[in-house]
C-alpha positions in Angstrom: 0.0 0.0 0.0 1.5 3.3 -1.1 1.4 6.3 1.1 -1.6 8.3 2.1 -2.7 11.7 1.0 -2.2 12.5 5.1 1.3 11.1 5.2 2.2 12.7 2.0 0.8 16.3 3.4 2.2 16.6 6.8 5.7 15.4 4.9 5.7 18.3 1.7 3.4 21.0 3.0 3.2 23.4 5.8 -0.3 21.9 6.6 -1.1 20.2 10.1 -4.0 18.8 11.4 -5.6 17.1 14.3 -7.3 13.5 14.4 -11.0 13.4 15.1 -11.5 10.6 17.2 -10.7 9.7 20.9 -10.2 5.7 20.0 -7.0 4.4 20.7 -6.1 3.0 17.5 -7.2 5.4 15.5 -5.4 7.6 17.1 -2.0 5.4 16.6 -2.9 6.0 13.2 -3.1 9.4 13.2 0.3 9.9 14.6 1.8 7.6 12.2 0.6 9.5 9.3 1.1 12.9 10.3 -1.3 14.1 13.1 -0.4 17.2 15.6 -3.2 17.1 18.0 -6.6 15.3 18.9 -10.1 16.3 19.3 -11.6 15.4 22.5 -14.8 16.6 22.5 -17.7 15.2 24.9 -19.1 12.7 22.1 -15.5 11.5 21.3 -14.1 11.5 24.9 -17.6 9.8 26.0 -17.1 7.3 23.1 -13.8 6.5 24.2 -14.7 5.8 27.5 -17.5 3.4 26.7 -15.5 1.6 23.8 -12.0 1.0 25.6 -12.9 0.5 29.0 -10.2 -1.3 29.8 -7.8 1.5 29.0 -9.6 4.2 31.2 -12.1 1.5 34.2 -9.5 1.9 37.0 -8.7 6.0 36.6 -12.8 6.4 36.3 -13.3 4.2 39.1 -11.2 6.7 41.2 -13.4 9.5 40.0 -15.6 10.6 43.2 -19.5 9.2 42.1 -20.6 11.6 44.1 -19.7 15.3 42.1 -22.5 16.9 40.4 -23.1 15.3 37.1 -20.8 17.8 34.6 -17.9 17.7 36.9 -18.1 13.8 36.9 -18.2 14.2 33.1 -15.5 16.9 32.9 -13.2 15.1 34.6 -13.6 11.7 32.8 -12.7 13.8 29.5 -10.1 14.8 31.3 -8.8 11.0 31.6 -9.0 10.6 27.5 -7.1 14.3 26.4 -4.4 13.0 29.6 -3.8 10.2 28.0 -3.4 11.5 24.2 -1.6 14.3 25.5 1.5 12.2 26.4 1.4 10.6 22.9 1.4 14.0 21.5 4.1 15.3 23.5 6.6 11.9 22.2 5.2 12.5 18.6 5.9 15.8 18.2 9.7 15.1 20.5 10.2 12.7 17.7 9.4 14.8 14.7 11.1 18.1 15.8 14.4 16.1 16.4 14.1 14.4 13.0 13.6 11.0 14.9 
């Protein structure tokens, strides 16, 4: 399989973008071929939460059951942009060292 029209951009033009999705692999993806950020929206963050439970079940267990509703909720998104934040941070180590 030849290269995709994302690697190909983020290698010959100034042009960045961010990955819209919150799923793990996807995500991977993403990074592979060229991706500077990640969109963790409610939908996306709430998605990622239901779908890979085993990634986030023992931080959101932690979470106190007892906060109002949003702050519950703001602070389970919080779990998913943590967790893409640190592959972020290595990505873009390893692409402005020329690694």
């Amino acid at each position: 399989m030849g290269e995709s029209y994302l690697s190909w951009m983020a290698a010959n033009t100034k042009t960045r973008w961010n990955n819209d999705s919150a799923i793990e692999s996807q995500v991977d993806a993403a990074i592979a071929q060229g991706a500077i950020g990640v969109t963790t929206n409610p939908p996306l963050s709430h998605e990622a939460l239901v779908n890979e439970k085993d990634l986030y079940s023992n931080e959101l267990a932690a979470i106190d059951k007892n906060l109002p509703d949003n702050e519950f909720a703001f602070r389970a998104m919080i779990l998913v942009a943590k967790n893409f934040s640190k592959k972020f941070k290595i990505s873009r180590f390893l692409h402005d060292n020329g690694l």
